[in-house]
N, C-alpha and C positions, 0 to 999 in steps of 0.2 A: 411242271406237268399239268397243272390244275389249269392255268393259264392259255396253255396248247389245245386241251379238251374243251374250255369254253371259247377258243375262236375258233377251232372247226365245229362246234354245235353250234356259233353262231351263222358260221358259213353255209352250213346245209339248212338250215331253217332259211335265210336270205337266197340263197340259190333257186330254189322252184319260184319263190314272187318273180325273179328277173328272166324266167322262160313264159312265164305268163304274164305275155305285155296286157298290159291297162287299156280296150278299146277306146280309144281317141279321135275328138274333130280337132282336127289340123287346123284348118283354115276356112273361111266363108268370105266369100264377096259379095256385096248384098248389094244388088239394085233395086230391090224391093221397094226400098220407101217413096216411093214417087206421089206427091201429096201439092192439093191445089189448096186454095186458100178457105174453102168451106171444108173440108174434112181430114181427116187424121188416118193413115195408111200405118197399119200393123202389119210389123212382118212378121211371117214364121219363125219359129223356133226348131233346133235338132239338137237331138237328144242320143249319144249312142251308151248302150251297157254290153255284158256278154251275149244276149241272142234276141235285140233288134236294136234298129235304129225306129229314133221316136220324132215326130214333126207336131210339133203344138202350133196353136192359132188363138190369138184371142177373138179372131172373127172368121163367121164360116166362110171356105175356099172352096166352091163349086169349080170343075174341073182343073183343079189343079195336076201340072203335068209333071210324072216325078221319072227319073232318069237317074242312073248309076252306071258307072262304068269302071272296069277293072285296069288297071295300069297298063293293058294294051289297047286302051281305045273300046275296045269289046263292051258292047252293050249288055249287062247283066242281069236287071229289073227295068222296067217299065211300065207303068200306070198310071193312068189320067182316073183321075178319084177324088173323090172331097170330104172336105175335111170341117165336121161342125166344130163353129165357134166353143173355145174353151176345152179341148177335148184333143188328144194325142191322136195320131194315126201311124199304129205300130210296121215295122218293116221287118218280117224275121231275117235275120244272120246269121243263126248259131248254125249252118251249114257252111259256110264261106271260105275262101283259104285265107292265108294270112298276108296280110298285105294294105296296099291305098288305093281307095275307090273316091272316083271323082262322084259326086252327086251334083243333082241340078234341080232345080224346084221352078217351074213356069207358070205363068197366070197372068195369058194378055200380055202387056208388056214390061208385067212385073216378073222381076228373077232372082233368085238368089245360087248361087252355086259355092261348094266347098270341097273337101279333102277328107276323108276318114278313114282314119288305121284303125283296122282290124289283126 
């Protein structure tokens, strides 16, 4: 009996973590680094938690062009915005539904684009 009580207490304690998925980056494909032989091209970074997605720099990104899209193509955010070196530029989420959004990060003909569960 003692046995039976502690795997269904272990069960319901473990049941609510696996309804509340881990917001996750999937994937990224960077075309970012595009680098000639006098200097050194740093790419963005993303960052997702429960209510934003985060884009670090170690170097400032004036217009950089940011793009999201919902798994039907549907454009969801969009902003051309910059981003000072060493410094995050947060994206609220904690409204979203639950699901994978394509993002896309532009600047010139630098790119980087990925996948993020929410």
């Amino acid at each position: 009996m003692k046995n039976t009580v502690l795997v269904l207490t272990a069960f319901l304690l473990l049941f609510p973590y696996k309804l509340i998925a881990e917001n996750t980056l999937v994937s990224i494909e960077d075309g970012w680094n595009i680098e000639d032989e006098r200097s050194i091209s740093f790419a963005p970074q993303l960052s997702i938690d429960g209510q934003n997605i985060y884009i670090y720099s170690e170097e400032g990104l004036n217009d950089l062009e940011v793009i999201i899209t919902d798994s039907l193509g549907n454009v969801i955010y969009y902003n051309v915005t910059a981003v000072s070196e060493y410094t995050t530029y947060p994206i609220l989420i904690d409204n979203w539904n639950e699901g994978e959004y394509a993002i896309q990060l532009k600047k010139g003909s630098r790119y980087m684009q990925g996948i993020i569960r929410i």
